[in-house]
KEKE-316335 format. One line per field, with one value per atom (N, C-alpha, C): residue in three letters; x, y, z. Coordinates in nm, 3 decimals, decimal comma. Example, Ala and Ser with C-alpha at 12.3 -4.5 7.8 and 13.67 -1.06 7.14 Angstrom:
<atoms>
type = c(ALA:ALA:ALA:SER:SER:SER)
x = c(1,319:1,230:1,320:1,285:1,367:1,290)
y = c(-0,569:-0,450:-0,330:-0,225:-0,106:0,003)
z = c(0,780:0,780:0,780:0,708:0,714:0,787)
</atoms>
This chain:
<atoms>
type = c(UNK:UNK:UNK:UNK:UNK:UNK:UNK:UNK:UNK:UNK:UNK:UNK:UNK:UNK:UNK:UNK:UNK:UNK:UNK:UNK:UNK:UNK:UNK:UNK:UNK:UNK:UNK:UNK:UNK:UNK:UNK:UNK:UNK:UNK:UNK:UNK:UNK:UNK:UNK:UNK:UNK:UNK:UNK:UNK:UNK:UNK:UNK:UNK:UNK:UNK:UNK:UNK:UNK:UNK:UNK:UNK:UNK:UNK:UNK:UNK:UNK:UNK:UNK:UNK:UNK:UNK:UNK:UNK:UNK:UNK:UNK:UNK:UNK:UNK:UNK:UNK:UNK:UNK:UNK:UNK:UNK:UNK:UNK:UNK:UNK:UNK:UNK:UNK:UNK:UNK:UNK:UNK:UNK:UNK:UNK:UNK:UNK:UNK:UNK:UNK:UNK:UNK:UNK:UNK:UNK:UNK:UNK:UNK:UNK:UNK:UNK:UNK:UNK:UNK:UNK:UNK:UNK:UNK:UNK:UNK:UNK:UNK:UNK:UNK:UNK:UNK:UNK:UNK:UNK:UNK:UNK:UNK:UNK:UNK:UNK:UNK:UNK:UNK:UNK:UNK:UNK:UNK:UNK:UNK:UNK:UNK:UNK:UNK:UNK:UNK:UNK:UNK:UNK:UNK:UNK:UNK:UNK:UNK:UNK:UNK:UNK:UNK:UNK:UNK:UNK:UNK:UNK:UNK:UNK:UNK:UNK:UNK:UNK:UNK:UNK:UNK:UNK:UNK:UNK:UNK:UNK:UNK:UNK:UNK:UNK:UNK:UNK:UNK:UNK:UNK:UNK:UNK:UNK:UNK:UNK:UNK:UNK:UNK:UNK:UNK:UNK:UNK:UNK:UNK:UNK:UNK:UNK:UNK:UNK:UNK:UNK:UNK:UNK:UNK:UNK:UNK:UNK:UNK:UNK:UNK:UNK:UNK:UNK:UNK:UNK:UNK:UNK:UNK:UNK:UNK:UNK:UNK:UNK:UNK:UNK:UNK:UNK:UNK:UNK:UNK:UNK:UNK:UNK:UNK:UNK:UNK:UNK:UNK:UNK:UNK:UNK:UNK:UNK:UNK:UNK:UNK:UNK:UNK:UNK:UNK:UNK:UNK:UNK:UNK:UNK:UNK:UNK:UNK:UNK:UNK:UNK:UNK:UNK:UNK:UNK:UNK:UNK:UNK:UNK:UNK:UNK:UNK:UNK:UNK:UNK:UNK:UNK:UNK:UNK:UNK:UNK:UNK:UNK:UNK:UNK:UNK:UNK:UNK:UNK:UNK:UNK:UNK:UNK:UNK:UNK:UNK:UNK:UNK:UNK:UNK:UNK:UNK:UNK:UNK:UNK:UNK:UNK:UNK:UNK:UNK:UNK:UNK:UNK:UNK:UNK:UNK:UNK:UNK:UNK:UNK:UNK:UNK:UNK:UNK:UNK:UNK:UNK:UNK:UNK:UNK:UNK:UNK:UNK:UNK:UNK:UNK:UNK:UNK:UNK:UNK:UNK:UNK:UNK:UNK:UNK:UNK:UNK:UNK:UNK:UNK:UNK:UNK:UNK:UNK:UNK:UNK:UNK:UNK:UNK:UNK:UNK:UNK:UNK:UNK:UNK:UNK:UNK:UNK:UNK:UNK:UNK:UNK:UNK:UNK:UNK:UNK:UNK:UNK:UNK:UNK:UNK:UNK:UNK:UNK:UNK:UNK:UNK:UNK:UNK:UNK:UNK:UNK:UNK:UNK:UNK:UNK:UNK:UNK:UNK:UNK:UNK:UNK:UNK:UNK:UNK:UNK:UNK:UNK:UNK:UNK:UNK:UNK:UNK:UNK:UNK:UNK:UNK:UNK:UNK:UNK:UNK:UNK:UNK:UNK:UNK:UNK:UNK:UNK:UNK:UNK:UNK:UNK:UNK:UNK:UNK:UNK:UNK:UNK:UNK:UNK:UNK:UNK:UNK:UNK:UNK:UNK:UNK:UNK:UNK:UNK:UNK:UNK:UNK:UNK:UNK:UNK:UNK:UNK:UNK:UNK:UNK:UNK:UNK:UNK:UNK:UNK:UNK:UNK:UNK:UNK:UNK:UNK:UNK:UNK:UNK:UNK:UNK:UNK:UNK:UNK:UNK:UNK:UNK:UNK:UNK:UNK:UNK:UNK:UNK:UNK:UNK:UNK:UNK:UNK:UNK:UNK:UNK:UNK:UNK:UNK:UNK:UNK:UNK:UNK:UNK:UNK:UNK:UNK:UNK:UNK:UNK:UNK:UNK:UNK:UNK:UNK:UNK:UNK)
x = c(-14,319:-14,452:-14,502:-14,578:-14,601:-14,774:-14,782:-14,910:-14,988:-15,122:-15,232:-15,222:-15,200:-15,190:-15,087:-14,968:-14,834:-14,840:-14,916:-14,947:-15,035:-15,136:-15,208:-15,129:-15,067:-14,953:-14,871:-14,823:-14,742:-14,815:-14,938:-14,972:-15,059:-15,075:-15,125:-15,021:-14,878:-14,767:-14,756:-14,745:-14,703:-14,846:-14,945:-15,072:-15,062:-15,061:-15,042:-14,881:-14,762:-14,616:-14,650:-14,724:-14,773:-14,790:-14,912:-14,981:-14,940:-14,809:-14,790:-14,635:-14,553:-14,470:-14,612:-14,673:-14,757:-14,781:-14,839:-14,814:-14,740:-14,609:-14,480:-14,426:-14,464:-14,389:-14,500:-14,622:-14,754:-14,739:-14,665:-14,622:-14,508:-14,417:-14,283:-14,317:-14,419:-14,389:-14,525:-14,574:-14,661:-14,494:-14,575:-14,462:-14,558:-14,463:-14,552:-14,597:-14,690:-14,727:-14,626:-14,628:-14,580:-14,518:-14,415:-14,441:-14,487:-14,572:-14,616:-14,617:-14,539:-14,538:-14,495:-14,389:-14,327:-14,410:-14,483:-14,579:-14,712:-14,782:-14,847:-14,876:-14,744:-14,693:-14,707:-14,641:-14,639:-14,812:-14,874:-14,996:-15,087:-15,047:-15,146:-15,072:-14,975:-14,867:-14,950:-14,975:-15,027:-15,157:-15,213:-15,386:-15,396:-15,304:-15,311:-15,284:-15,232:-15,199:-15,314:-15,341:-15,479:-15,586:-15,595:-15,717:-15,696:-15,611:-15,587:-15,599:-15,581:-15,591:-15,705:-15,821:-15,928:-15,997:-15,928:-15,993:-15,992:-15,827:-15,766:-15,875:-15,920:-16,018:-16,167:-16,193:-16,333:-16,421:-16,395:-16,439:-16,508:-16,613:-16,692:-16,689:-16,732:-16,771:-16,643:-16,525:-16,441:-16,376:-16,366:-16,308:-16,366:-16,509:-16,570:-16,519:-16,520:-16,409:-16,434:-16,299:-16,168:-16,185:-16,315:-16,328:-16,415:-16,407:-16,526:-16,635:-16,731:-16,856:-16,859:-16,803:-16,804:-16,718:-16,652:-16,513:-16,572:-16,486:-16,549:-16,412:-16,423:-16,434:-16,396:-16,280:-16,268:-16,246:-16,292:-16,268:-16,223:-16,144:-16,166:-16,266:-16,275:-16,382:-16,556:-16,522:-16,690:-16,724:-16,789:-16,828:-16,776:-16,788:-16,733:-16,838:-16,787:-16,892:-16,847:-16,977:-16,937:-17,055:-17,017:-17,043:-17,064:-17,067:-17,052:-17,133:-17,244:-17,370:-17,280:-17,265:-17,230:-17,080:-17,024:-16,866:-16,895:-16,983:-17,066:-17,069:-17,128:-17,211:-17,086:-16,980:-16,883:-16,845:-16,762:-16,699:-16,763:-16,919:-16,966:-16,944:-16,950:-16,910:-16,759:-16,696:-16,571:-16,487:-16,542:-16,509:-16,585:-16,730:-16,756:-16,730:-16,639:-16,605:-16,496:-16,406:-16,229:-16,227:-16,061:-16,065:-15,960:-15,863:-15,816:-15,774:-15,751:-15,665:-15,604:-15,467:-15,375:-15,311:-15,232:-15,204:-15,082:-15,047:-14,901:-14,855:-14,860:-14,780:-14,697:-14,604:-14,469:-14,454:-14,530:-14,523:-14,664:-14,573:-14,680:-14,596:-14,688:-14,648:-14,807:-14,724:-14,849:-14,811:-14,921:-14,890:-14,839:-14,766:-14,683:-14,811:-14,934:-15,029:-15,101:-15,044:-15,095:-15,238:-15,317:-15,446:-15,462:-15,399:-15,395:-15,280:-15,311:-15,190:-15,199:-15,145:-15,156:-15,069:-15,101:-15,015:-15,080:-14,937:-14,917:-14,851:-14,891:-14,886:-14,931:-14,896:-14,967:-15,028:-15,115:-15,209:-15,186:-15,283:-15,236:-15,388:-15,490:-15,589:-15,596:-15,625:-15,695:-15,827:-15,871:-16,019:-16,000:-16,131:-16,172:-16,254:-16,167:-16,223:-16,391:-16,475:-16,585:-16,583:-16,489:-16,493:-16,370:-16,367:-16,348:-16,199:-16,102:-15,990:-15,893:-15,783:-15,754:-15,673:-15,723:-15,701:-15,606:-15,527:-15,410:-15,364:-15,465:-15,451:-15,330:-15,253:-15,209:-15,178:-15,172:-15,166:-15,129:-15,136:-15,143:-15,246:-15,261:-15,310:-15,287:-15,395:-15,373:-15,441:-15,432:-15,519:-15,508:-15,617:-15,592:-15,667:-15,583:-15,652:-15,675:-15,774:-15,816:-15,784:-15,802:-15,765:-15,880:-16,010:-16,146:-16,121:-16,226:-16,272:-16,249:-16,245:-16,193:-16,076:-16,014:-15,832:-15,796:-15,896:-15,894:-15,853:-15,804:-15,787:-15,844:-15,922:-16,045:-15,978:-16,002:-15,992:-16,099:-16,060:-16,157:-16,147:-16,058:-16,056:-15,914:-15,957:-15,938:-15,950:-15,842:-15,837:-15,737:-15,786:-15,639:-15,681:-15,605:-15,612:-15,492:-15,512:-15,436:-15,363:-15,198:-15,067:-15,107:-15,217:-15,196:-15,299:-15,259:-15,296:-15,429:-15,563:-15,647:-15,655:-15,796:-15,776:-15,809:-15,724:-15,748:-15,931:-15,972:-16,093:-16,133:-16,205:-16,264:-16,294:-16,225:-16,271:-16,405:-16,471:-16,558:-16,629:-16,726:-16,738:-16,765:-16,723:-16,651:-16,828:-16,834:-16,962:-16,941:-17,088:-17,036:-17,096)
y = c(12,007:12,041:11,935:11,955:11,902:11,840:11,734:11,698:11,718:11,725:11,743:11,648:11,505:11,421:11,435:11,463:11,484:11,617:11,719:11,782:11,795:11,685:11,613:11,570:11,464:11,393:11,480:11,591:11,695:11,741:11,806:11,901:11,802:11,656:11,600:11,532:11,520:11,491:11,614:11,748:11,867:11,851:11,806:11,862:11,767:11,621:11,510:11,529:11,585:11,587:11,743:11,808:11,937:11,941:11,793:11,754:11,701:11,573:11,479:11,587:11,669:11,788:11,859:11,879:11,933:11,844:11,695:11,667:11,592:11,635:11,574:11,713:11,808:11,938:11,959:11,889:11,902:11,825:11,692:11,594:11,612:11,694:11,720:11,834:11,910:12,013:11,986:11,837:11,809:11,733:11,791:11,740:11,621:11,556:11,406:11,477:11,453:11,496:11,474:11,604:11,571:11,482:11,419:11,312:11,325:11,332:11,392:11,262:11,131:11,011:11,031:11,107:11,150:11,208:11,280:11,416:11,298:11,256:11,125:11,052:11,012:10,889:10,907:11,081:11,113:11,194:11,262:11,290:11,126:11,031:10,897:10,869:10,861:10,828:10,906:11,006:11,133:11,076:11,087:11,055:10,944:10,784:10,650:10,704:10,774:10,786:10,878:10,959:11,059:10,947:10,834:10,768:10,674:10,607:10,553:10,608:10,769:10,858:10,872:10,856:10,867:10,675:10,598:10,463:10,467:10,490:10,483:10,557:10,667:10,760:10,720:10,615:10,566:10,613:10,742:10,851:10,784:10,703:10,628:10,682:10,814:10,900:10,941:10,961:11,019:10,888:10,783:10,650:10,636:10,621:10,608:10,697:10,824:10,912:10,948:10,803:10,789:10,680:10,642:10,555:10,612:10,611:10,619:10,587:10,639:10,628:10,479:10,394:10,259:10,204:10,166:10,127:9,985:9,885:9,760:9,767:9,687:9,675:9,485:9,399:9,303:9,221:9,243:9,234:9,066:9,019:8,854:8,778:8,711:8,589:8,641:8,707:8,752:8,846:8,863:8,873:9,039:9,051:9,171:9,281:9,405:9,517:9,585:9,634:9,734:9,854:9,971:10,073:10,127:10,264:10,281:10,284:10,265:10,185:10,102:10,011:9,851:9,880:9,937:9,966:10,035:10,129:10,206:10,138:10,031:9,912:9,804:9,773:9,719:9,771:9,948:9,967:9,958:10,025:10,014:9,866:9,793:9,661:9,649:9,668:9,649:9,743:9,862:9,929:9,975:9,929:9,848:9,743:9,669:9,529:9,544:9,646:9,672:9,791:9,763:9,886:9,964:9,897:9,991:9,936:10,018:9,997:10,121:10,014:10,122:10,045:10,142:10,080:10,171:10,158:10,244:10,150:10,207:10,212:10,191:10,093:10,035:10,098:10,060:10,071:10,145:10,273:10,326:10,301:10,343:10,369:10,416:10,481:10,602:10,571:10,555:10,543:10,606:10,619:10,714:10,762:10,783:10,819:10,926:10,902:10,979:10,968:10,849:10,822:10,692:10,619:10,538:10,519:10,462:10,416:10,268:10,250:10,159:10,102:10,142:10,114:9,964:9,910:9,797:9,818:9,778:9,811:9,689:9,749:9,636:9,694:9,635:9,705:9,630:9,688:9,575:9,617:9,548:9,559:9,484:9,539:9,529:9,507:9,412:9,355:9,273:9,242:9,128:8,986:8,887:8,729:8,757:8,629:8,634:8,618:8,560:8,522:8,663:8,798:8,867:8,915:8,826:8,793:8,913:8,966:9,105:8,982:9,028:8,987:9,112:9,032:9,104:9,067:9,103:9,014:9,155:9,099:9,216:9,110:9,216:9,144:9,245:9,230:9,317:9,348:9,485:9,515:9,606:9,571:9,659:9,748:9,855:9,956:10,011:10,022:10,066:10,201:10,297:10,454:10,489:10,596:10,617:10,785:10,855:11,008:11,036:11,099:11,161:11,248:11,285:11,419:11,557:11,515:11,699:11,669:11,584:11,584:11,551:11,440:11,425:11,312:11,185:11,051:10,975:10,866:10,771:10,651:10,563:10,418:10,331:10,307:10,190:10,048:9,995:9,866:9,884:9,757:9,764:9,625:9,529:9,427:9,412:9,340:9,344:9,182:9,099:8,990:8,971:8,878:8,886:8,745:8,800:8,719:8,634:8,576:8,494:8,341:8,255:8,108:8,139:8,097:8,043:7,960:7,961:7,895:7,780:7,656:7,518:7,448:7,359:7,340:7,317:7,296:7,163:7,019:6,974:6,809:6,784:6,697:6,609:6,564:6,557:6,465:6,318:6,219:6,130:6,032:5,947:5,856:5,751:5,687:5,596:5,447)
z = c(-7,694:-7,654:-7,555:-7,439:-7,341:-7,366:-7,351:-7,430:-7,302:-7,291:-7,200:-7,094:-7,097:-7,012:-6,941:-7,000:-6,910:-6,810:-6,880:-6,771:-6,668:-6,679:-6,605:-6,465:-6,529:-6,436:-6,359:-6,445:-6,329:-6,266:-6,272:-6,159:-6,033:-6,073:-5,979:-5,935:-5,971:-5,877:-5,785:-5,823:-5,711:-5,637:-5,660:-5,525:-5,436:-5,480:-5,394:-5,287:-5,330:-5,329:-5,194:-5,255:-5,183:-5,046:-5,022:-4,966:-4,846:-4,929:-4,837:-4,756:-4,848:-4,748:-4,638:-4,646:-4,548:-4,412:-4,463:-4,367:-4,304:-4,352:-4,289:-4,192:-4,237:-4,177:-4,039:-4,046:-3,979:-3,875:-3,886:-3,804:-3,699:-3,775:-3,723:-3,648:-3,673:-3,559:-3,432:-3,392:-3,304:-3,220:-3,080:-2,935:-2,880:-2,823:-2,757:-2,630:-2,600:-2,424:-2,311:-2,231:-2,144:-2,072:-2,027:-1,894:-1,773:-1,712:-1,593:-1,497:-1,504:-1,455:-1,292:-1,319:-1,149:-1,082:-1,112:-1,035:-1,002:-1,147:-1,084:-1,007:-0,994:-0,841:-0,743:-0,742:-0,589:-0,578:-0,656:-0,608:-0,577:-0,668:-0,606:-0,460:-0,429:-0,338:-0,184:-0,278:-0,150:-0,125:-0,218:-0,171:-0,106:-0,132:-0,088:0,088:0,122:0,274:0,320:0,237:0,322:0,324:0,234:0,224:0,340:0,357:0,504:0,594:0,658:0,763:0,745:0,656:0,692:0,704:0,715:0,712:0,847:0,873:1,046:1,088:1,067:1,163:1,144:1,113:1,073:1,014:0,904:0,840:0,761:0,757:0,618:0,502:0,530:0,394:0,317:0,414:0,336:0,299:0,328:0,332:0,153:0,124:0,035:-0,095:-0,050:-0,181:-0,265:-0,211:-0,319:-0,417:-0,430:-0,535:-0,634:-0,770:-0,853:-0,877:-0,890:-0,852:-0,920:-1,099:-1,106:-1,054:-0,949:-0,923:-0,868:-0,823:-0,782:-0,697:-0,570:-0,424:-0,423:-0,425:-0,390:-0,278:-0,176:-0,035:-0,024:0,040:0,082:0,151:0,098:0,152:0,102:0,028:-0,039:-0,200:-0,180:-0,353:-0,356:-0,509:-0,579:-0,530:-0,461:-0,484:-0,532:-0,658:-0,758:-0,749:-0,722:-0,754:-0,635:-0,624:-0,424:-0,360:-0,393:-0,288:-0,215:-0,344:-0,239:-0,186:-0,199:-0,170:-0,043:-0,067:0,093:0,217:0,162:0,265:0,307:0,195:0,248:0,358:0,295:0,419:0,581:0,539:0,681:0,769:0,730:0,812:0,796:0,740:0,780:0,903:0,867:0,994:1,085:1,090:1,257:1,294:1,214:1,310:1,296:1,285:1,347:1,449:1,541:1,589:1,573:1,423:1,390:1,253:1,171:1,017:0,961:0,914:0,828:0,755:0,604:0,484:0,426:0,373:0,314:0,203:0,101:-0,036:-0,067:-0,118:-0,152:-0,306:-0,402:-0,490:-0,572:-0,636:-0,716:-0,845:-0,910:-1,101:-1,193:-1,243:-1,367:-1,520:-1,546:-1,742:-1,771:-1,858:-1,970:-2,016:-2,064:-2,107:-1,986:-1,884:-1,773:-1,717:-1,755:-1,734:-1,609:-1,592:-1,520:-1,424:-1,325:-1,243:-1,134:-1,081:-0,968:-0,873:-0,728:-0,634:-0,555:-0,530:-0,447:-0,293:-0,185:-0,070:0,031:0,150:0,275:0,334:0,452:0,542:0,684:0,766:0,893:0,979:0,991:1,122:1,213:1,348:1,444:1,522:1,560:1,550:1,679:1,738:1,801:1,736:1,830:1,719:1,821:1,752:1,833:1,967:1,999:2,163:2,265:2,192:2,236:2,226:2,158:2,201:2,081:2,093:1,996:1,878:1,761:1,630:1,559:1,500:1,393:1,337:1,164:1,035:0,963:0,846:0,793:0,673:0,542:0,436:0,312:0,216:0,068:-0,003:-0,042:-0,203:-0,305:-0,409:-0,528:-0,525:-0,570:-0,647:-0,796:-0,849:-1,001:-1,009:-0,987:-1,045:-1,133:-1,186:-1,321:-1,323:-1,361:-1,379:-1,466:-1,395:-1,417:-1,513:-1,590:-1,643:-1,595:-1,467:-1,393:-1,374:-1,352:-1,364:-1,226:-1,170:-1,034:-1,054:-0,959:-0,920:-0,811:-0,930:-0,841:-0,836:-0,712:-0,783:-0,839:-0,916:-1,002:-0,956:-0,851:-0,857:-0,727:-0,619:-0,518:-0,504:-0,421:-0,398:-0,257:-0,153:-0,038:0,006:0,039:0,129:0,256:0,325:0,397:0,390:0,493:0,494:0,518:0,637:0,762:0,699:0,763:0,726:0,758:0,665:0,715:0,828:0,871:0,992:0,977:1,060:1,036:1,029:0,952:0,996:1,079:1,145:1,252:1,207:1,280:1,249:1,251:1,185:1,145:1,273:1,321:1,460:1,417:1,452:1,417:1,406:1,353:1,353:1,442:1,499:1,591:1,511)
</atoms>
């Protein structure tokens, strides 16, 4: 005869035992997402060159984009702009004081999560120094993309400096 408690114990071994086959059979039949890492690359790959064909063409607005409305903007030799007001206002001075820029992509890569990515690349502009004379800085940067809510790609974060030596100081004028 099976006393009350022991059958206690059995039927709350089969509900728990029930339970945990459920969600083992529940587990086993979920697939990991996609890899969509290749397709990724080359759609950031793609946009990094349309976004230059529109820098090269002095397109402000379309220049502007390709960044997310919070994205921050690290330009050299000056402070962080974040959000595209000020990213706005960057570009406008940067490309009225060149007369030409372009950039191309060495290196992309996309999360395994498919939410992020970031390409590394060089650039190369064309400018006049103050005294009129043709300037040609070229250098590297990063970008860090994010993959929006509509399934689009912004950058969030943007940094480029350039190859070339600062320029020597000026000496001191000497005391007499």
């Amino acid at each position: 005869m099976i006393c009350r408690s022991q059958r206690h114990r059995k039927s709350t071994f089969v509900f728990y035992g029930g339970i945990a086959a459920a969600l083992l059979v529940s587990a086993c039949g979920q697939q990991a997402p996609a890899d969509t890492r290749a397709a990724d690359e080359t759609a950031i790959r793609e946009l990094d060159v349309k976004w230059s064909s529109a820098a090269a063409a002095k397109d402000l607005e379309g220049t502007v984009s390709y960044y997310a409305d919070d994205a921050s903007l690290l330009p050299p030799n000056t402070t962080i702009q974040t959000g595209k007001p000020a990213i706005h206002a960057a570009w406008t001075g940067l490309l009225g004081s060149i007369e030409s820029i372009t950039w191309q992509p060495n290196k992309v890569e996309a999360s395994r999560s498919g939410d992020m990515a970031y390409v590394i690349g060089v650039y190369q502009m064309n400018s006049k120094n103050p005294q009129g004379r043709p300037v040609t800085d070229h250098g590297k940067y990063v970008e860090v993309w994010k993959k929006q809510t509509d399934g689009s790609w912004k950058t969030v974060a943007d940094i480029f400096n350039s190859d070339l030596l600062p320029p020597a100081p000026t000496p001191a004028a000497k005391k007499k």
